[in-house]
N, C-alpha and C positions, 0 to 999 in steps of 0.2 A: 588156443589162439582165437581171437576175437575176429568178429565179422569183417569185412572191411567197408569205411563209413561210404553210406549213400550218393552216387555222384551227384553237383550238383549242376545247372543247368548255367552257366554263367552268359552274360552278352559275349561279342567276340570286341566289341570297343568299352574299356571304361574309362573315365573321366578321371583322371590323377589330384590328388588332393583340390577337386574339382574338376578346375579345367584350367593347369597351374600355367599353362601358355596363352589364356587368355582372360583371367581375372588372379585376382592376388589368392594364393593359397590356402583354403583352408578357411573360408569365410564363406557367408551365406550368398555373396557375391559371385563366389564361384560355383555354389551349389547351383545356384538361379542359374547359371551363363550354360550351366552342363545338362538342365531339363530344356531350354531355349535351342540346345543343339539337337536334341532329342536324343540323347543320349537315356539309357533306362537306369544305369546303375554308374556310382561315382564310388571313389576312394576318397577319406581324408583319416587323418590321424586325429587321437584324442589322448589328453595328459592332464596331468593333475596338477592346480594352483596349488599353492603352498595350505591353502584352507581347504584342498581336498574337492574345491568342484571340479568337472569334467568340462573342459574345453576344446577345442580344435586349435591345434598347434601343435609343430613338428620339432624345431629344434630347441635345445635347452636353455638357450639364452635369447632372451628378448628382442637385440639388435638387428639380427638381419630384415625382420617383417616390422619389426615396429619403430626401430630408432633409438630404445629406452637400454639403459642399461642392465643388467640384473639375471637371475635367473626365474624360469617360471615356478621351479620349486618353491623358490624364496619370495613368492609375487602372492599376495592374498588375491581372491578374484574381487575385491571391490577397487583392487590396480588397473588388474588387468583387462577389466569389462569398459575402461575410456581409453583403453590403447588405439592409436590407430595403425591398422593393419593392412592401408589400401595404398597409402598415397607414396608408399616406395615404389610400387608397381606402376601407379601412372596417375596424374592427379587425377581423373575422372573419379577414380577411387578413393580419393583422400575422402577417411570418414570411417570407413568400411571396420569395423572392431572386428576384435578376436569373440568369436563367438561361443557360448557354450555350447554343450552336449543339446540339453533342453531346448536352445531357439534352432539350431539345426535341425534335428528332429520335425518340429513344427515344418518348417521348411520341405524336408524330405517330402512330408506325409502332402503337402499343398501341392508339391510338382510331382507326384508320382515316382520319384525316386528312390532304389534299395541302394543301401549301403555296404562298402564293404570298409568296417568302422578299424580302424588298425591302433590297436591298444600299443604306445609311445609312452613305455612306462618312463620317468627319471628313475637315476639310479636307483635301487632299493624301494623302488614303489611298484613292483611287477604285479605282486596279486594287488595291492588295494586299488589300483588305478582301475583293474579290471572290478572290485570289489566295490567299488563307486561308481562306476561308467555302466556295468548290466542290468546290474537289476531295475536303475531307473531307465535303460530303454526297453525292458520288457514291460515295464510300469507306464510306460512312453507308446510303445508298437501295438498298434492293432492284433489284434489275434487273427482274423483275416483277411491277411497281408503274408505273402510273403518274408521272413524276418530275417535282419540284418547279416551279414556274412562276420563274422568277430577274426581278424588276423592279426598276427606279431610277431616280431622277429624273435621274443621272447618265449621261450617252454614255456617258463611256470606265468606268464601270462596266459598264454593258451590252456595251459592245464586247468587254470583257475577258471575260465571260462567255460571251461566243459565241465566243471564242475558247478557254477551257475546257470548255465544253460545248455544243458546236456542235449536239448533237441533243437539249438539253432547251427548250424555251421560253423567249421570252423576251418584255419588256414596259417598252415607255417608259412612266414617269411625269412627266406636268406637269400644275400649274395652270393654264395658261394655253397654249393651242394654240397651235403658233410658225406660220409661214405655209411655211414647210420640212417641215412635220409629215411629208409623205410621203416622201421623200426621207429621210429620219432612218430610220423606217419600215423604208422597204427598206433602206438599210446595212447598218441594226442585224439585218437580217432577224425582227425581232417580229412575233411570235403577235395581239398584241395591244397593245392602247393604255389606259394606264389616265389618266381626263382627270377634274377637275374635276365633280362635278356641275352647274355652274353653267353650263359650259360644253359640255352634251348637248343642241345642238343638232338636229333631227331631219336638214335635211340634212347637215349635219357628220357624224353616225352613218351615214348612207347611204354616203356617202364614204367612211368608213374601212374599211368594210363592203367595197367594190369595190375596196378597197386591198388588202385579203386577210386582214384584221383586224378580230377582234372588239373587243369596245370593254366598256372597265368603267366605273363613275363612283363616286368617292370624294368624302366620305366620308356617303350618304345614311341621313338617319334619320327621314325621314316619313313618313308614308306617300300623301303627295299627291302628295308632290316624286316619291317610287318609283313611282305610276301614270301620273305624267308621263311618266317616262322609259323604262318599260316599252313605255309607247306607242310613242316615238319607235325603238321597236327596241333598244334599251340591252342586253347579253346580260346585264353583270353588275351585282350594286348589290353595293356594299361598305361596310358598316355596321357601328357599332358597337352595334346594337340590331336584332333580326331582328325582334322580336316586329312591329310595325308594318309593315314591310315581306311578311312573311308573309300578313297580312289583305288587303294591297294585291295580291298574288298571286294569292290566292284570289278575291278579285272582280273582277282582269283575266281 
């Protein structure tokens, strides 16, 4: 039986595919909005253009965040790099592109921001997505820094990453707790567990807790739901709105 992995020290607010309730998702926009809160660490998702670059973008068709028809499988990035990504969200934003892995990064390192980068493989792109997205941000990440937290709702996403970077972090994502949870757990050897808010049970967190794993809950934006789960031991909330979640802090 292998060790169980390292905990890791997570904030107790992160910033959801930014700060997705106060700049458009997943853009350098929201990166900047989420070190301006002073937030330390932020969430965004990253997938692969149809040419295999690493972008920030969550779901698989183009339309909701940009307008455009298409899928981002099927999108080369020299489409996808004059998309606009801002001006669904609010014109101030109109402009705002979908950004690569690369300008992100840049970004991170300028505001002082760790990431917790969530490998959004498309279908049948699990390891390349991660085979593409790590090694250029170890190639990317300061050696000392800190380095990235890697999560997905995908195994062999995760496995592929601990098999690339075997001493960054790592972190399952699901909705719904499978009954293997541990077992998954220690394979993957994860830092951590990111679960549902719904699903933050207080003895379940004790559990995951004596598993060797901290535990986050996605994606909380009240501030009752956040005292709740504070209580129950919860290390991280992951939100798309801090401000509420902030007040709930202060009066735990």
């Amino acid at each position: 039986m292998t060790a169980p992995p390292e905990r890791i020290a997570l904030p107790r607010i992160m910033g959801h595919r930014g700060v997705a309730a106060l700049a458009p998702e997943n853009t350098l926009a929201g990166l900047r909005s989420a070190a301006r809160l002073g937030l330390s660490w932020v969430e965004f998702d990253v997938m692969l253009t149809r040419d295999a670059v690493p972008v920030l973008f969550h779901d698989k068709t183009l339309r909701r965040t940009t307008g455009r028809p298409g899928r981002m499988a099927e999108t080369d990035y020299a489409a996808v790099k004059d998309l606009d990504a801002g001006a669904w969200f609010h014109p101030d934003f109109a402009g705002a592109g979908v950004p690569s892995l690369e300008q992100a990064v840049e970004v991170l390192l300028a505001e002082g921001l760790r990431p917790n980068v969530e490998i959004k493989p498309t279908p049948g792109r699990d390891v390349e997505t991660v085979e593409r997205a790590v090694p250029l941000l170890r190639a990317l990440w300061p050696a000392d820094r800190p380095p990235p937290l890697l999560s997905s709702y995908s195994v062999m996403s995760v496995a592929a990453a601990r098999a690339l970077a075997p001493d960054w972090p790592r972190a399952l994502v699901v909705d719904t707790v499978p009954a293997d949870w541990r077992a998954r757990l220690e394979a993957l050897g994860c830092a951590c567990f990111h679960i549902h808010h719904l699903r933050g049970r207080e003895k379940l967190v004790r559990e995951i807790h004596r598993a060797g794993c901290a535990v986050s809950c996605f994606t909380v934006n009240r501030k009752r739901r956040a005292q709740a789960l504070l209580d129950r031991g919860v290390d991280c909330l992951i939100t798309d709105d801090p401000g509420p979640l902030e007040v709930a802090l202060q009066e735990a």
